[in-house]
Backbone as CSV, one residue per row, in Angstrom:
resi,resn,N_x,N_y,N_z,CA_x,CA_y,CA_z,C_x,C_y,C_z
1,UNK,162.809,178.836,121.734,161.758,178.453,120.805,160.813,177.486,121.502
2,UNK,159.709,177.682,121.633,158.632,176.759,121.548,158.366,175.583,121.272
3,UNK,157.721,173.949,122.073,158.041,173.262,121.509,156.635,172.836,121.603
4,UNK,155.717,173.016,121.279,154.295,172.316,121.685,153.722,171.306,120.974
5,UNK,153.497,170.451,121.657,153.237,169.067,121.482,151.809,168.953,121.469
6,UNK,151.423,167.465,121.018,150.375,167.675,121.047,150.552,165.534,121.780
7,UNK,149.606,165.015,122.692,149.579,163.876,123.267,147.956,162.933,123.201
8,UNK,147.928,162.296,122.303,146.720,161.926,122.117,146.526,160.962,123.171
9,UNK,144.612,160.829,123.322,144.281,160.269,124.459,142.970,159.537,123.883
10,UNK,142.568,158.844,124.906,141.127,158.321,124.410,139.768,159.347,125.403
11,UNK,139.830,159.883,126.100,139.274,160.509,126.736,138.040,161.274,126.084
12,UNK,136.950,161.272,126.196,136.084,161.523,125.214,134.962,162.795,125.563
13,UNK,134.667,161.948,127.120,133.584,162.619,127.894,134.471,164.293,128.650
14,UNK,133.764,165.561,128.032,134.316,166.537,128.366,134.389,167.147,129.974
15,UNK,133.087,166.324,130.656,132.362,167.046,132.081,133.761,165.851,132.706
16,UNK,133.579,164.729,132.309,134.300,163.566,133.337,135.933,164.406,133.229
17,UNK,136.144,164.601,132.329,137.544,164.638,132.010,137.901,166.276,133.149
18,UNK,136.953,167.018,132.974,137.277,168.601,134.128,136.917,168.073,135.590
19,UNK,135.895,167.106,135.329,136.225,166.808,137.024,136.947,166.388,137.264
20,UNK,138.038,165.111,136.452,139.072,164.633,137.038,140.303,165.710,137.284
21,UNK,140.211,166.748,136.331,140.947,167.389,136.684,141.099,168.273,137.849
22,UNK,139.650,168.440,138.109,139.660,169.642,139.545,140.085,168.476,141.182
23,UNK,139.172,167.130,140.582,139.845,166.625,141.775,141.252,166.468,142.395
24,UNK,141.815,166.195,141.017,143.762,166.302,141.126,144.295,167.493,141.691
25,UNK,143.604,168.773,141.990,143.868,169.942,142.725,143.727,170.865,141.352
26,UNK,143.619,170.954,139.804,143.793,171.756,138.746,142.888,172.850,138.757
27,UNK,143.192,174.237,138.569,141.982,175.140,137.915,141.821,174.656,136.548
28,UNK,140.837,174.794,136.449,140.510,174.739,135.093,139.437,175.943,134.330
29,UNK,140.313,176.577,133.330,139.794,177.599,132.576,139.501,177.386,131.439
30,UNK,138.190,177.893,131.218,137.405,177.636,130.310,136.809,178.875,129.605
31,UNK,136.628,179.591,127.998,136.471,180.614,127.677,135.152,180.206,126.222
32,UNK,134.456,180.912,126.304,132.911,180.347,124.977,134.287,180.569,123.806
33,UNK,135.417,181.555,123.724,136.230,181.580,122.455,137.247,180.650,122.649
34,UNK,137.256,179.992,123.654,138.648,178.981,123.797,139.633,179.750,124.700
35,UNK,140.671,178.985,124.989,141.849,179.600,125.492,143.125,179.395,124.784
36,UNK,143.917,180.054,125.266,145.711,180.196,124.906,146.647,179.555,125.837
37,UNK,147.173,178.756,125.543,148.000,177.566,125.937,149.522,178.630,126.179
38,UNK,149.819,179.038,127.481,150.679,179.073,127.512,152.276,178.732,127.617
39,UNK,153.317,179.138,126.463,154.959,178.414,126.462,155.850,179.193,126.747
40,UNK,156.803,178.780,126.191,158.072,179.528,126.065,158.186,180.564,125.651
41,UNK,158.462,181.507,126.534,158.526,183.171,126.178,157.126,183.797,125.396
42,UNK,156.184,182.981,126.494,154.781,183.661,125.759,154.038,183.553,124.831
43,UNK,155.009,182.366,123.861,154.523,181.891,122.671,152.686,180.875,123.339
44,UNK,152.547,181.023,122.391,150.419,180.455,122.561,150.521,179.737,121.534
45,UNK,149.131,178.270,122.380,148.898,177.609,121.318,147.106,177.730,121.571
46,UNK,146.122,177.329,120.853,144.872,177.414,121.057,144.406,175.867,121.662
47,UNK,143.222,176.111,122.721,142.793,174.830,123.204,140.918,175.710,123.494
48,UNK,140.919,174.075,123.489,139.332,174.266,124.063,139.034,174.764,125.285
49,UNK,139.961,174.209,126.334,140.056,174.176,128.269,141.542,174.007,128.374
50,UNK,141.544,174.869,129.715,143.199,174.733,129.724,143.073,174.376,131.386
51,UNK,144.602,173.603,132.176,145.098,173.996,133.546,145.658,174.964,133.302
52,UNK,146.014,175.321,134.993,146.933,176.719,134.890,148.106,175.159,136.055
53,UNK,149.341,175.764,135.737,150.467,175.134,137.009,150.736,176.853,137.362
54,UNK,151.478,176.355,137.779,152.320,177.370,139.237,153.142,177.976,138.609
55,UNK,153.580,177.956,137.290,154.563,178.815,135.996,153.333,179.495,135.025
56,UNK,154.127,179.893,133.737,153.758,180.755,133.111,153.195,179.914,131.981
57,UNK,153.298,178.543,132.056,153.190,177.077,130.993,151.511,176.966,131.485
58,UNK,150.754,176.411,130.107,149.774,175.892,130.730,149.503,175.050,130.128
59,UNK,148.752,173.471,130.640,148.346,172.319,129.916,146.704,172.465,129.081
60,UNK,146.689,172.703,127.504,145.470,173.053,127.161,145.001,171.375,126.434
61,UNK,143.785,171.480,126.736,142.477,170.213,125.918,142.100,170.602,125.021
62,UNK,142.485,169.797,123.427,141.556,170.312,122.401,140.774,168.794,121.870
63,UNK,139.632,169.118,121.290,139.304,167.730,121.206,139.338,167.506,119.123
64,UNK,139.517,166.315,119.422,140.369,165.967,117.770,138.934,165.793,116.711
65,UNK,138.801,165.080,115.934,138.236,164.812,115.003,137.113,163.782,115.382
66,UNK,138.115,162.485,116.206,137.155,161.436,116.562,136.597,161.670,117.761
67,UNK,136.966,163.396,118.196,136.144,163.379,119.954,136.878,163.085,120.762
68,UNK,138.388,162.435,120.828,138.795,162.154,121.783,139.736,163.714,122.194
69,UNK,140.052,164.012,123.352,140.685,165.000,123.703,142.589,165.285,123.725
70,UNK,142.915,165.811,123.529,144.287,165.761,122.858,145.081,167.020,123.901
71,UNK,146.054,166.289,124.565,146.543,167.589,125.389,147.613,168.282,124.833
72,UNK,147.788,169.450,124.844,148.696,170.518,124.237,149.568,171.216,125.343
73,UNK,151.172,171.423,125.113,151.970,171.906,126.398,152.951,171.942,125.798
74,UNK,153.781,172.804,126.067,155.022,172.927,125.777,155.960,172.007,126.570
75,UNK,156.164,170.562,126.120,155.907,169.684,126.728,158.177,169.020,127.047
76,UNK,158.974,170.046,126.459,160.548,170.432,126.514,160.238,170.742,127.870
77,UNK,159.960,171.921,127.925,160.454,172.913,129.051,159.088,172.622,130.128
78,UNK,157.774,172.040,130.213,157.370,171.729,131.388,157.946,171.184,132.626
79,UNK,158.086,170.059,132.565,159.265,169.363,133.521,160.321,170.323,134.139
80,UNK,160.562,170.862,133.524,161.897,171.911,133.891,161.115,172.951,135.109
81,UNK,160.467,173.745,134.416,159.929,174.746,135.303,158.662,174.508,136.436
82,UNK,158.062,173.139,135.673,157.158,173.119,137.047,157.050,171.812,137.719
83,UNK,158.041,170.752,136.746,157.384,169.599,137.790,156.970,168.561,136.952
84,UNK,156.325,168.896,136.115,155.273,167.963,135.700,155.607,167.545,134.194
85,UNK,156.036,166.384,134.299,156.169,165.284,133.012,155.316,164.708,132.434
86,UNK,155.639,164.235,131.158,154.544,164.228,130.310,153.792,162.982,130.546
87,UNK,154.521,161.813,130.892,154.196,160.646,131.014,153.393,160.101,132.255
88,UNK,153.738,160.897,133.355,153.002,160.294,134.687,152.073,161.805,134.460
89,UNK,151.943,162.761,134.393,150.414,163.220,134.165,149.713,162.558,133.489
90,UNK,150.181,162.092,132.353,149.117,161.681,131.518,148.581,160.271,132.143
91,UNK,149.203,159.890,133.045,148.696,158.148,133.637,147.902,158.677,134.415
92,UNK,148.120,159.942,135.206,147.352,160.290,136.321,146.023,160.832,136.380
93,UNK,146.745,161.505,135.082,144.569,162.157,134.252,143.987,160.956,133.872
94,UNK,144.628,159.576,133.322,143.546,158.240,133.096,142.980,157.958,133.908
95,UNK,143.845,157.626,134.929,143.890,157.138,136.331,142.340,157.838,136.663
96,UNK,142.234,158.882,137.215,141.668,159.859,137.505,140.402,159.643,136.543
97,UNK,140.463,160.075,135.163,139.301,160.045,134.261,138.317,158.537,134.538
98,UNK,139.204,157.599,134.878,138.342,156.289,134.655,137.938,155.880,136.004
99,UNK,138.395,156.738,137.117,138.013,156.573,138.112,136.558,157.670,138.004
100,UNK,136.669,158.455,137.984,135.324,159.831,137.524,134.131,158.979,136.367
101,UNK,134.759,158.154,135.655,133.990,157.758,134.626,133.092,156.345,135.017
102,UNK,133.451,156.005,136.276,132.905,154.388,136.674,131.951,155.225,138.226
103,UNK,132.116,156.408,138.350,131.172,157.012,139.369,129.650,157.345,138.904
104,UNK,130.480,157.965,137.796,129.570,159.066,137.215,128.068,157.768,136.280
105,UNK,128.935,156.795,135.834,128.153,155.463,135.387,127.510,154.912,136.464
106,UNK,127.717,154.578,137.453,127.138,153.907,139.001,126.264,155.064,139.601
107,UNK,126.249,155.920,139.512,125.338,156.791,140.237,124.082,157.368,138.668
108,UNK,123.950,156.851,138.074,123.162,157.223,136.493,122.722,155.523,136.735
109,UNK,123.241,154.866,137.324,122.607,153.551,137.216,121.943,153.370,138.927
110,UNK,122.013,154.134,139.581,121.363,153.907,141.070,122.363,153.095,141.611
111,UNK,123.631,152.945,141.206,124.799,151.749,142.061,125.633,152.751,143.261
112,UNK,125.523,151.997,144.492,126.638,152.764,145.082,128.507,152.555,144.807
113,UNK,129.537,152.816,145.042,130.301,152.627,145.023,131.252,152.360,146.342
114,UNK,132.104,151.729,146.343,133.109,151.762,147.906,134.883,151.449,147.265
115,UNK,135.831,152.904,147.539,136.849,152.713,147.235,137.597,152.515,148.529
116,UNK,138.668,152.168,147.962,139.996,151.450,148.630,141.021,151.758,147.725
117,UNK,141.844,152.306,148.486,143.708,152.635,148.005,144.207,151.769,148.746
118,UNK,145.092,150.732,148.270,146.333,150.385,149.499,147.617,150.975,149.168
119,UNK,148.595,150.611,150.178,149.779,151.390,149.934,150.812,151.423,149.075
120,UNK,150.786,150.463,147.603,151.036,151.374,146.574,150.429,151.616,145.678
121,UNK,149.120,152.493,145.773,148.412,153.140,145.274,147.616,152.594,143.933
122,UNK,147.208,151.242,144.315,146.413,150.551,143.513,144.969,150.918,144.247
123,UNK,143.986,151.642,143.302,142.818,151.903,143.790,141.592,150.255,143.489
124,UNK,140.808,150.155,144.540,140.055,149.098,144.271,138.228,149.556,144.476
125,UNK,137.636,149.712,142.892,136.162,150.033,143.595,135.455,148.910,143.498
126,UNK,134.268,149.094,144.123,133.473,147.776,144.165,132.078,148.719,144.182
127,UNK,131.557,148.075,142.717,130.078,148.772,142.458,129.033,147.693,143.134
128,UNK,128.160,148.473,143.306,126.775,147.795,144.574,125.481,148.171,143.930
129,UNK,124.312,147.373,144.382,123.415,147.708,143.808,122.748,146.473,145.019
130,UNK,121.575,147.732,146.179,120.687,146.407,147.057,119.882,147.391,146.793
């Protein structure tokens, strides 16, 4: 049986949120009727945009009421078959989104940016403007 979840987010901006995803390595599929969230034994749920992983599971985006985007997955049996838990994706799409979201603001404002990772993976930007 199917267990699809649904994981609310604050994520709002739709363009920021697919780039963060393509940068993380994700396809991302997108259909004018939506897509089908694939689960367990084929069972579907509906999303706006979906990933595809490397199984037959797929992580779909629907966006809620207040706009913010809400991820959908059969979120039992992910972990199992491909890897991917619910809790550090979802830090990693923030991670990611608010990093995409302080670019995408600095370059709409004429600011350059300069990142830095150190080695445990605390990112550091520093917005510019000469």
């Amino acid at each position: 049986m199917s267990h699809f979840a649904q994981v609310k987010t604050k994520m709002r901006d739709k363009s920021v949120l697919q780039a963060a995803l393509k940068r993380m390595g994700h396809d991302v599929v997108e259909e004018v009727q939506g897509v089908q969230v694939r689960g367990y034994f084929g069972e579907c749920s509906a999303a706006e945009f979906k990933i595809l992983t490397s199984t037959h599971y797929d992580i779909g985006f629907v966006q809620d009421e207040e706009g913010c985007y809400t991820l959908v997955g059969d979120w039992e049996l992910l972990p199992k078959v491909s890897g991917i838990e619910e809790t550090a994706f979802l830090a990693s799409v923030k991670r990611e989104y608010a990093r995409q979201t302080i670019l995408k603001t600095a370059a709409e404002k004429g600011y350059s940016v300069e990142e830095k990772e150190n080695e445990e993976g605390v990112l550091e930007m520093v917005v510019a403007q000469w």
